[in-house]
C-alpha positions as CSV (number, residue, x, y, z in Angstrom):
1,X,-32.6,164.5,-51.5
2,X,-34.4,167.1,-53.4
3,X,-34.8,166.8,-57.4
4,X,-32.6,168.7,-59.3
5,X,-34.5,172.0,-61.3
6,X,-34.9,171.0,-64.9
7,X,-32.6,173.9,-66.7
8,X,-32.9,175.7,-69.9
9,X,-31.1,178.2,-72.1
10,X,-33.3,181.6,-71.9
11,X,-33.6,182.3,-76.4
12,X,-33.9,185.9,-77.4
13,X,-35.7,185.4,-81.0
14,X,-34.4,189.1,-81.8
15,X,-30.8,188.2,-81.4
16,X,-30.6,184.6,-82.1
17,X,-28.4,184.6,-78.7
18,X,-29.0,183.2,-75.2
19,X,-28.9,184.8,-72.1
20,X,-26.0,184.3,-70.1
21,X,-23.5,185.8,-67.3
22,X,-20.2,187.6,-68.6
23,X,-18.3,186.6,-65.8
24,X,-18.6,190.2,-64.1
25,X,-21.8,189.5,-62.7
26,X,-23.8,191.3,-65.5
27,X,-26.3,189.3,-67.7
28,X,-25.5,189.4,-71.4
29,X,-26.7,188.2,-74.3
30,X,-24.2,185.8,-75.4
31,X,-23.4,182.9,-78.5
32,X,-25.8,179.9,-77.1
33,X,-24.4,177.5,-75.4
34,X,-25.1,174.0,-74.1
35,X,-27.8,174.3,-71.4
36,X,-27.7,171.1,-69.6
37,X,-24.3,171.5,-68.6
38,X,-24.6,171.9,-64.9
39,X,-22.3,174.6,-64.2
40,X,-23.1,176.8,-67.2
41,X,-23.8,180.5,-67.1
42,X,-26.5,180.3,-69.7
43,X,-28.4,177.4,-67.7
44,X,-31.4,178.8,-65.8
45,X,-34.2,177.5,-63.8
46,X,-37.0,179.0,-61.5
47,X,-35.7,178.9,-57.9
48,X,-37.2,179.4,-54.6
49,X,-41.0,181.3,-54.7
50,X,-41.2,184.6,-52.2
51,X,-43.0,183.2,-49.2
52,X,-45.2,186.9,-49.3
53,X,-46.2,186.1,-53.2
54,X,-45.8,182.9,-54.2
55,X,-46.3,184.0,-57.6
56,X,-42.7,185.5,-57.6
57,X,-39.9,183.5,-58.6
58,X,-36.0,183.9,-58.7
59,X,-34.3,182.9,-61.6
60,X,-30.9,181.1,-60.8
61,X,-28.3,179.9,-63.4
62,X,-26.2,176.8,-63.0
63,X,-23.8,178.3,-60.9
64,X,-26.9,179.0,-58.4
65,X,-26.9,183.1,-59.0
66,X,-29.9,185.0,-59.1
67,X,-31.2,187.4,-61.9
68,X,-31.7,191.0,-60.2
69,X,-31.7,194.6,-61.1
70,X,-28.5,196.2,-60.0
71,X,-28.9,198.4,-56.8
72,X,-32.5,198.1,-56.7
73,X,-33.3,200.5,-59.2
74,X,-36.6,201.0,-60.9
75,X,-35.4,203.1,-63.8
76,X,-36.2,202.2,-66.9
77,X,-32.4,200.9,-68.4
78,X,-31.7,199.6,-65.4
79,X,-28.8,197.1,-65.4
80,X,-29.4,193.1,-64.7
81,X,-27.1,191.6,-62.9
82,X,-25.9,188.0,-61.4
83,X,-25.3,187.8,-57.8
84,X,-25.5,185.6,-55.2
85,X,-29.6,184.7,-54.3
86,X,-31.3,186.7,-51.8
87,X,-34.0,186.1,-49.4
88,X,-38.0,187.7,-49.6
89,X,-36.8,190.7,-48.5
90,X,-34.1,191.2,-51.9
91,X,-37.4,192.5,-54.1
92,X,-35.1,193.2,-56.9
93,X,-34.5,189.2,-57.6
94,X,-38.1,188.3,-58.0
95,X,-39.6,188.0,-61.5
96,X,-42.9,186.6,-62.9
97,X,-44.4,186.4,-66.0
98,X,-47.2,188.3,-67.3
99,X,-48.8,188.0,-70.3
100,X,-50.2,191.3,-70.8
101,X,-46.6,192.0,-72.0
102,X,-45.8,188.1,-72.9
103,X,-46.7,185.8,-75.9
């Protein structure tokens, strides 16, 4: 049986509030909530790398949803939404940190 992701509340030091799902399949930032509840919509982990890039990750929440930009779009203000995880191909899912723009 595989282990299960160690999961975390994503902190947003301008707002004092987490990131979380609003139910409507758009990320939000929300009130914080507890993090190690399995099911919660503020609970995130890195999922699955892209086989092309291992260097790309999905972010999933507790209810195993991906972080991705709705309709592929690569406009700045683009809306991030919640939606079921997609394979290599679902570019729009993949994130990675880079510290050029990072602590």
């Amino acid at each position: 049986m595989p282990a299960v992701a160690e999961t975390s509340n994503i902190y947003n030091t301008n707002s004092g509030r987490c990131l979380g799902d609003n139910s409507k399949n758009v990320a939000v930032i929300q009130n914080c909530t507890d993090s190690k509840k399995a099911s919660s919509r503020q609970s995130w982990h890195v999922g699955a790398d892209n086989s092309t890039n291992r260097y790309y990750a999905h972010i999933v929440n507790g209810q195993k949803l991906c972080l991705g930009v709705r309709k592929n779009s690569k406009k700045n203000g683009a809306v991030i939404v919640v939606s079921s995880c997609g394979g290599p191909s679902n570019k729009s899912q993949y994130w990675f940190y880079d510290s050029t723009w990072g602590p």
